[in-house]
N, C-alpha and C positions, 0 to 999 in steps of 0.2 A: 588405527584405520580411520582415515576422514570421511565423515559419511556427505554422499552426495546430497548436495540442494536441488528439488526439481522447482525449476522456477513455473510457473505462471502461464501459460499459452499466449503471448500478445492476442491482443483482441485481432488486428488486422489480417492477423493469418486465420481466422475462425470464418467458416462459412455463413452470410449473412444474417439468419435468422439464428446463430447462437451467438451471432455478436451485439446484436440488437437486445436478444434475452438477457445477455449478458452484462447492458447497461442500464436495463430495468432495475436488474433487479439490484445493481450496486446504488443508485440514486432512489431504491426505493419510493418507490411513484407512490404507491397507499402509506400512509403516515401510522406508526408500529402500534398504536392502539386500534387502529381500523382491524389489522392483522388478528391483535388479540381480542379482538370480538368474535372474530370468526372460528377461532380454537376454542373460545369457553362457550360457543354456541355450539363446536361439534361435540366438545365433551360429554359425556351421559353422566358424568359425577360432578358436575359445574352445574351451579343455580342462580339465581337471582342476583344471591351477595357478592357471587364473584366476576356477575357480570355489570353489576354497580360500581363495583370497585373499579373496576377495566375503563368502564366512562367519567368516573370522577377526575380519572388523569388526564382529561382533555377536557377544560371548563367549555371551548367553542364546539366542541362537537357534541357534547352533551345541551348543552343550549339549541343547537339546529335540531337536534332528534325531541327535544319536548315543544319546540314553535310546533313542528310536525304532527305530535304526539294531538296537541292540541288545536290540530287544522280541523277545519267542516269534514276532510275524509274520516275522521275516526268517531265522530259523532259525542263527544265524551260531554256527559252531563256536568258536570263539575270538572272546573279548571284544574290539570295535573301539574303541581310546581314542583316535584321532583322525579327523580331518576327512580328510585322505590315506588312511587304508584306507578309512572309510565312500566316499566318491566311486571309490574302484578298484572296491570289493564292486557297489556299487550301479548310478553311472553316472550320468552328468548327469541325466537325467529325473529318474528317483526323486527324487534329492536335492532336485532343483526342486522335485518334489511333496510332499516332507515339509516343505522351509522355507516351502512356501506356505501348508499345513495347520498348519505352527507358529502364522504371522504373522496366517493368517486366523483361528484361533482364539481370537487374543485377543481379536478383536471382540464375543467370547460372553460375555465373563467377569464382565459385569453388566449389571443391566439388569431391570425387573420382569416377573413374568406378565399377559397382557392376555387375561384370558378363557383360552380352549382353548391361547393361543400360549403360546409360552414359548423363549426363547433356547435354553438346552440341548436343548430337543427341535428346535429346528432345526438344531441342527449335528450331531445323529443321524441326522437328513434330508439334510445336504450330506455328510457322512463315507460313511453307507450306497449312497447313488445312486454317491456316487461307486466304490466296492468293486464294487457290482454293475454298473454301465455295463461297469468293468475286466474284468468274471468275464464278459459278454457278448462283450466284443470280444475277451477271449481263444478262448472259445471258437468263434469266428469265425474265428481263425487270422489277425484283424486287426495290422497292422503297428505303427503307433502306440498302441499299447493303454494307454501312460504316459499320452498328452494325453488319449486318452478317459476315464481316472480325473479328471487334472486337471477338463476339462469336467463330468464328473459331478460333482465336488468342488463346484466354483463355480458351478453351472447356477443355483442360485437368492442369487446374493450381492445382486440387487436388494430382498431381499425386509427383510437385515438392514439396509443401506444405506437403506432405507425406515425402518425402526426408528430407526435412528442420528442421520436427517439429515432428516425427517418427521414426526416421531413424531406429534405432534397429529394430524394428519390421519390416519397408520397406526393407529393406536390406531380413529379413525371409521372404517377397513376393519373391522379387525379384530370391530369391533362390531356391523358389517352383516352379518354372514354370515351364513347360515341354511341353508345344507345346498342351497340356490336356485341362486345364483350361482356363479359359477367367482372364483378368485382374481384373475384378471384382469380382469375384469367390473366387479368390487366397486373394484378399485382404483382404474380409466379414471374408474368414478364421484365418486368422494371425492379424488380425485390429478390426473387427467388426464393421467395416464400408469399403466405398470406397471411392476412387478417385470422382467420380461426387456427393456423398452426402457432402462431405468435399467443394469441391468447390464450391456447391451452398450455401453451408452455408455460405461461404467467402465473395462472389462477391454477396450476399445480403446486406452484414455487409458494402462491399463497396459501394454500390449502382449504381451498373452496373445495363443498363439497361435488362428489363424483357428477352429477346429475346438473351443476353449475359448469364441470369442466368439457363434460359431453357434448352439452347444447352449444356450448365456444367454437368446440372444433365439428359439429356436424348439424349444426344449424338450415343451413345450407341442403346437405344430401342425409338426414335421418337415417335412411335405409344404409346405412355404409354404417354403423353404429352395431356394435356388438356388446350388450349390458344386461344386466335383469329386467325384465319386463316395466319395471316401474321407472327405473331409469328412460328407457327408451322411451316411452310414454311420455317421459318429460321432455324430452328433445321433441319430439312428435310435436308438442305445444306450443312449442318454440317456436318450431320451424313455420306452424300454421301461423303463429300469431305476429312474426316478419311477414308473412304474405299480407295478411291484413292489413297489419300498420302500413307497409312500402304502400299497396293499392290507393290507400287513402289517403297518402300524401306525406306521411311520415316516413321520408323517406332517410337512410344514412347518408349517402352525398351526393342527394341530391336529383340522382336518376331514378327508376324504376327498372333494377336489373335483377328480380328476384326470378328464378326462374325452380316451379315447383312441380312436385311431381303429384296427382289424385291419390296414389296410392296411400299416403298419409292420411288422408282425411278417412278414407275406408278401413284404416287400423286403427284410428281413433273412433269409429262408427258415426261420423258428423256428416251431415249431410251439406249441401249446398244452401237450405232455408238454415242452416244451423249457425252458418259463417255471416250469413244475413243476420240475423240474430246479434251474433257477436259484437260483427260489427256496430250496429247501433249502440249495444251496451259499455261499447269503447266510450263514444262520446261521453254517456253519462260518466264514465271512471274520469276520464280524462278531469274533466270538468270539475267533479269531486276531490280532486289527487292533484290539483293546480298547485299546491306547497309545491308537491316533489320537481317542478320542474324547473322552479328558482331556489331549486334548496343551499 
């Protein structure tokens, strides 16, 4: 009996956003050592050695994560020349979160301006949320406050991934916009999908943690989010810490289309002198954290 071959699904017959996912993740956009930071940083049985080992197979990315390691942000009294003091200093998160901020950076590194957009000003947008989300749930006296940077970090990686692996048709977002719409709105239209369904579908495939992939897809509208409390809390951070950044000019492409609900701020108990606050304390991060955003 011949057993049947199921072929393949052509891509062209796939509805949009699974064919888009579906070219991410075959040209794998993060480089497989990026990947493998990220699994021996969720593992609970993986330490130091085996996340040394993970970075010794990328001589260039382990070199951007110790220039890093050894910028004005970390303050480190004696200069760290390898991979074993950075990971003592540091600690598996961090580390995760610089070589992920290494790997996702290079997706910046070219690429033209479309209108108001422009690559480097969106990775001032993914660096800053991510700083301030961290400067929130610090000050929240939150436990995970490394993944809450991560998730700010990457909240909007659908939107390059759009750029990368859409462009024609990002390009017809990008040219719809009018100060009218929301970014999701414009997209659903011209894509039929968006930015945060693109990216949660990514950063599952990569296996970012839950509270990474939450904040992807509900960045935007938190309360539509259904998680353990601590999860939510991190999207909650997120969500506030896009409002901040867009407000003060950090914006993704370019417009001011964040559109937020008080309700957040009231479940995170912050007040309006609180976001004042914040806000100021961005500057100083920023300013401290200046590597991260030529990394």
């Amino acid at each position: 009996m011949t057993r049947a071959v199921i072929s393949p699904v052509p891509s062209s017959s796939l509805p949009p956003l699974d064919r888009v996912a579906r070219r991410v993740n075959e040209i794998s956009t993060l480089p497989a050592v990026a990947l493998k930071v990220v699994e021996v940083a969720n593992d609970p049985d993986s330490g130091a050695a085996e996340m040394k080992a993970v970075m010794e197979s990328d001589a260039a990315l382990a070199a951007r994560v110790l220039r890093c390691v050894n910028s004005s942000a970390y303050a480190v009294r004696t200069r760290i020349t390898n991979l074993q003091q950075a990971i003592a200093y540091l600690g598996l998160k961090q580390i995760r979160n610089l070589a992920i901020t290494a790997s996702v950076g290079e997706l910046f590194k070219a690429g033209d301006n479309i209108l108001t957009y422009s690559r480097p000003g969106l990775w001032k947008h993914f660096v800053s949320v991510g700083l301030c989300a961290r400067l929130i749930a610090m000050r929240l006296r939150m436990a995970e406050f490394e993944d809450i940077f991560l998730a700010g970090l990457l909240h909007d990686i659908g939107i390059i991934l759009e750029d990368e692996h859409d462009h024609q048709n990002f390009v017809r977002v990008i040219s719809s916009l009018d100060g009218q719409q929301s970014l999701t709105e414009a997209e659903r239209e011209h894509l039929s999908y968006d930015h945060t369904q693109l990216g949660r579908r990514i950063a599952e495939a990569w296996g970012f943690p839950e509270t990474v992939q939450a904040a992807i897809r509900f960045h935007h509208n938190s309360q539509a989010y259904r998680g353990t409390a601590a999860e939510t809390d991190g999207v909650r951070c997120v969500e506030v810490a896009n409002l901040i950044c867009t407000l003060k000019g950090f914006t993704s492409v370019g417009h001011k289309l964040v559109r937020f609900s008080p309700h957040v701020l009231s479940h995170l108990s912050l007040t309006k002198e609180d976001i004042a606050i914040l806000a100021e304390d961005l500057d100083a991060a920023v300013s401290t954290n200046a590597g991260l955003f030529s990394i």
